[in-house]
C-alpha positions in Angstrom: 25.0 -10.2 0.4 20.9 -10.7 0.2 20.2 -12.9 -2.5 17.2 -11.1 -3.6 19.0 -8.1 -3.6 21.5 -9.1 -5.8 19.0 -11.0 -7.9 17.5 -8.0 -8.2 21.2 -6.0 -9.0 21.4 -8.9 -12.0 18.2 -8.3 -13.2 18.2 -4.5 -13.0 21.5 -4.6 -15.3 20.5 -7.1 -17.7 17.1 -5.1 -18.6 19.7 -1.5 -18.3 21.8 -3.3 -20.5 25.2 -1.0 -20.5 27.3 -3.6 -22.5 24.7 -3.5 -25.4 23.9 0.2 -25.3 27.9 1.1 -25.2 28.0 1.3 -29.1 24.8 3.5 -29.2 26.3 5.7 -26.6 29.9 5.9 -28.0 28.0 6.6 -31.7 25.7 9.1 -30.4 28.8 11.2 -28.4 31.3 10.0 -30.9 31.7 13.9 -31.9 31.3 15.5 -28.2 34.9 16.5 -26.4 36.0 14.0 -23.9 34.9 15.8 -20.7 31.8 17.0 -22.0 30.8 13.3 -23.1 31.4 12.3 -19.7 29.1 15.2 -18.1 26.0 14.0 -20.6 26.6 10.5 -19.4 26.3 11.4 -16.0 23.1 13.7 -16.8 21.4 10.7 -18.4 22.6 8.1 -16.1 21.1 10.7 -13.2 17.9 11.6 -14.9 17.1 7.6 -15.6 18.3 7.0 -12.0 15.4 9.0 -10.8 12.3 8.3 -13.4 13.3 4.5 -12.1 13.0 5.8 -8.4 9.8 7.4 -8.9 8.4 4.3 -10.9 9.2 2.6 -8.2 7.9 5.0 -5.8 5.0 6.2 -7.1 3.8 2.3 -9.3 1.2 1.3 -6.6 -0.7 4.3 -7.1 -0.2 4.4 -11.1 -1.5 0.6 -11.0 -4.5 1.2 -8.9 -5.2 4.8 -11.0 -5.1 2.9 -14.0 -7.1 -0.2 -12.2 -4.0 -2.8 -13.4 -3.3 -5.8 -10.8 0.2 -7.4 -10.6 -0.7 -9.9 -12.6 -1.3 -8.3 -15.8 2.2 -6.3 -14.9 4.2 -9.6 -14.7 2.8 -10.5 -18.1 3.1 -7.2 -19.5 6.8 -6.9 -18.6 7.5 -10.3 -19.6 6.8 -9.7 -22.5 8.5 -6.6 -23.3 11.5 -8.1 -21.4 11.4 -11.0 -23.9 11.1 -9.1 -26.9 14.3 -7.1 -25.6 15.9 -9.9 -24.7 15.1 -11.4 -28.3 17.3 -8.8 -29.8 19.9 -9.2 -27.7 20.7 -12.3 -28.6 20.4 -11.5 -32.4 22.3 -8.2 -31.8 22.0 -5.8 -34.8 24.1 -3.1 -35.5 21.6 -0.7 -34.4 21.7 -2.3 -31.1 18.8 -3.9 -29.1 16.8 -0.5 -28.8 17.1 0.2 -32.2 19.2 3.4 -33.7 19.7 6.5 -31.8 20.2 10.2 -33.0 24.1 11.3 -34.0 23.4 14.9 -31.9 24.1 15.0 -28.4 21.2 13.3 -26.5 19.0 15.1 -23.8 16.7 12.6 -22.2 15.5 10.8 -25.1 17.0 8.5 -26.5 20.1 7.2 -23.9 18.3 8.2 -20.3 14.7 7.4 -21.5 14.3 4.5 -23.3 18.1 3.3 -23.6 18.4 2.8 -19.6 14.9 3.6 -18.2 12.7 1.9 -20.9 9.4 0.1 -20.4 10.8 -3.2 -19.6 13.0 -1.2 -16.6 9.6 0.8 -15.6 7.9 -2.7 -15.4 10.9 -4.2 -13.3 10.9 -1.8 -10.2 7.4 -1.2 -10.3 6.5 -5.0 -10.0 9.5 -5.1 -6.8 7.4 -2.5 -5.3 4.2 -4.2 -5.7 4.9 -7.3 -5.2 7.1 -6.8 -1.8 6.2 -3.1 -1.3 8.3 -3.7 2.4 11.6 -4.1 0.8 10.8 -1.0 -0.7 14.6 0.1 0.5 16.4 -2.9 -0.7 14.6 -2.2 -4.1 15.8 1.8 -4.1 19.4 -0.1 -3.3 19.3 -2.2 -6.1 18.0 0.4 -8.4 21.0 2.5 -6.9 23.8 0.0 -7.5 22.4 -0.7 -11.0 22.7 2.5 -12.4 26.3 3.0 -10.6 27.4 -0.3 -12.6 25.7 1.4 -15.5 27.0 4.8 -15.0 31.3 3.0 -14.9 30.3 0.9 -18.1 29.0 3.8 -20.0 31.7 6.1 -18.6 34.4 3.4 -19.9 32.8 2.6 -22.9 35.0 3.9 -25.3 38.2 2.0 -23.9 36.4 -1.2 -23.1 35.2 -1.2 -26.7 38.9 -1.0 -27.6 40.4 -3.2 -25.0 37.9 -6.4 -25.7 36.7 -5.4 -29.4 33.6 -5.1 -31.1 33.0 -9.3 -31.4 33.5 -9.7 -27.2 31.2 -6.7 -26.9 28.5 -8.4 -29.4 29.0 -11.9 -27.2 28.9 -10.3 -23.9 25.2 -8.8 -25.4 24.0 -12.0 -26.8 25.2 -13.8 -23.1 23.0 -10.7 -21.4 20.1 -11.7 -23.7 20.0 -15.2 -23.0 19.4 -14.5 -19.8 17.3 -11.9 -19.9 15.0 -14.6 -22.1 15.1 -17.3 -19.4 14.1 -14.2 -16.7 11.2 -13.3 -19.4 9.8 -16.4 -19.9 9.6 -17.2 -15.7 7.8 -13.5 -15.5 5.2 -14.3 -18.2 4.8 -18.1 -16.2 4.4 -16.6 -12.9 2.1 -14.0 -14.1 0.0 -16.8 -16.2 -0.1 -19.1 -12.9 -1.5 -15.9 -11.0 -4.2 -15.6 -13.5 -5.2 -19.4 -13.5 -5.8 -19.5 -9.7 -8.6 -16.6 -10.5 -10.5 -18.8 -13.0 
C-alpha cells in the first residue's frame, strides 16, 4: 500500500477520532431503538463523508476566495489539531469535543463537528492544496476513513463493553499523543514556509 496514502488513512482517523467520540455517540443514541441508531449513524457518517469531499473538492477555490495561502492553513490546522489533540490526551468525560445533546442528532453535533470538524476541514483541504494531483488518492483516503469510522461507531456499544471504559479512555489518550506529535510537525512546516518569505 502507498505510504502517503495510508499516512493519510492514519491521520484522517486520528483527527475523526471514532474511539473518542464512541461515548458521545452511545450517550447521545443511548435512548434510540437498536436499528434506528444504526440508520442515524449511517446518516451522519454519510453526511460528514461528503462535507469532507467537498472541502476537499472545492478548498483551492475557498482559499483563493478568501485570499489564504497554504501556509497560513498548515498553521491554522496545527493548531486546532493540537488543541484537539490536547484533550485527547487529558480525556474528560465530556469527551474531546466537548458534551453533545441527549436528543437524537441531525447534523450537528456527531456529523458536523464530532467527525467533520475544523481540524478534519483543514486536513483534506491542505492534501488538496498541497498535492492537488493526488486529488484521487486523497478522495480514497477520505473514503477509507470514514468506512473505519462508520464500523467503530456502528460497534460502539459492544466494543465499549468488550474492552471497558478505561481501554477506551487509553486507546483516546494513545490517539492524542499522536495527533500532538502530527500538530506540532504541521505548525513547524507551516512556520518554515513562512520564514523562507521573510
Amino acid at each position: 500500500m502507498n505510504n502517503e496514502f495510508l499516512s493519510a488513512v492514519i491521520l484522517l482517523t486520528l483527527v475523526a477520532d471514532p474511539f473518542g467520540n464512541m461515548p458521545l455517540v452511545n450517550a447521545m443514541l443511548g435512548s434510540v431503538a437498536a436499528p434506528r441508531r444504526r440508520l442515524v449513524i449511517l446518516r451522519e457518517c454519510f453526511i460528514a463523508y461528503g462535507v469532507l469531499l467537498a472541502f476537499m473538492f472545492g478548498g483551492k477555490s475557498v482559499l483563493a476566495l478568501m485570499n489564504l495561502t497554504q501556509t497560513s492553513l498548515s498553521i491554522a490546522g496545527g493548531v486546532i489539531l493540537f488543541m484537539i489533540a490536547i484533550r485527547m490526551v487529558f480525556a474528560r468525560m465530556s469527551g474531546a469535543f466537548g458534551a453533545g445533546d441527549a436528543a437524537e442528532p441531525f447534523i450537528v453535533p456527531l456529523a458536523i463537528p464530532l467527525i467533520a470538524g475544523p481540524s478534519a476541514l483543514a486536513t483534506v483541504m491542505l492534501m488538496a492544496s498541497r498535492d492537488p494531483d493526488r486529488v484521487g488518492m486523497w478522495a480514497g483516503a477520505i473514503t477509507v476513513t470514514m468506512a473505519i469510522t462508520t464500523v467503530v461507531l456502528l460497534t460502539g456499544a459492544k466494543l465499549n463493553r468488550w474492552l471497558g471504559e478505561h481501554v477506551m479512555q487509553a486507546i483516546e489518550r494513545l490517539m492524542g499523543l499522536i495527533l500532538t506529535a502530527i500538530a506540532v510537525e504541521m505548525l513547524l512546516a507551516g512556520t518554515r514556509e513562512f520564514l523562507k518569505t521573510l
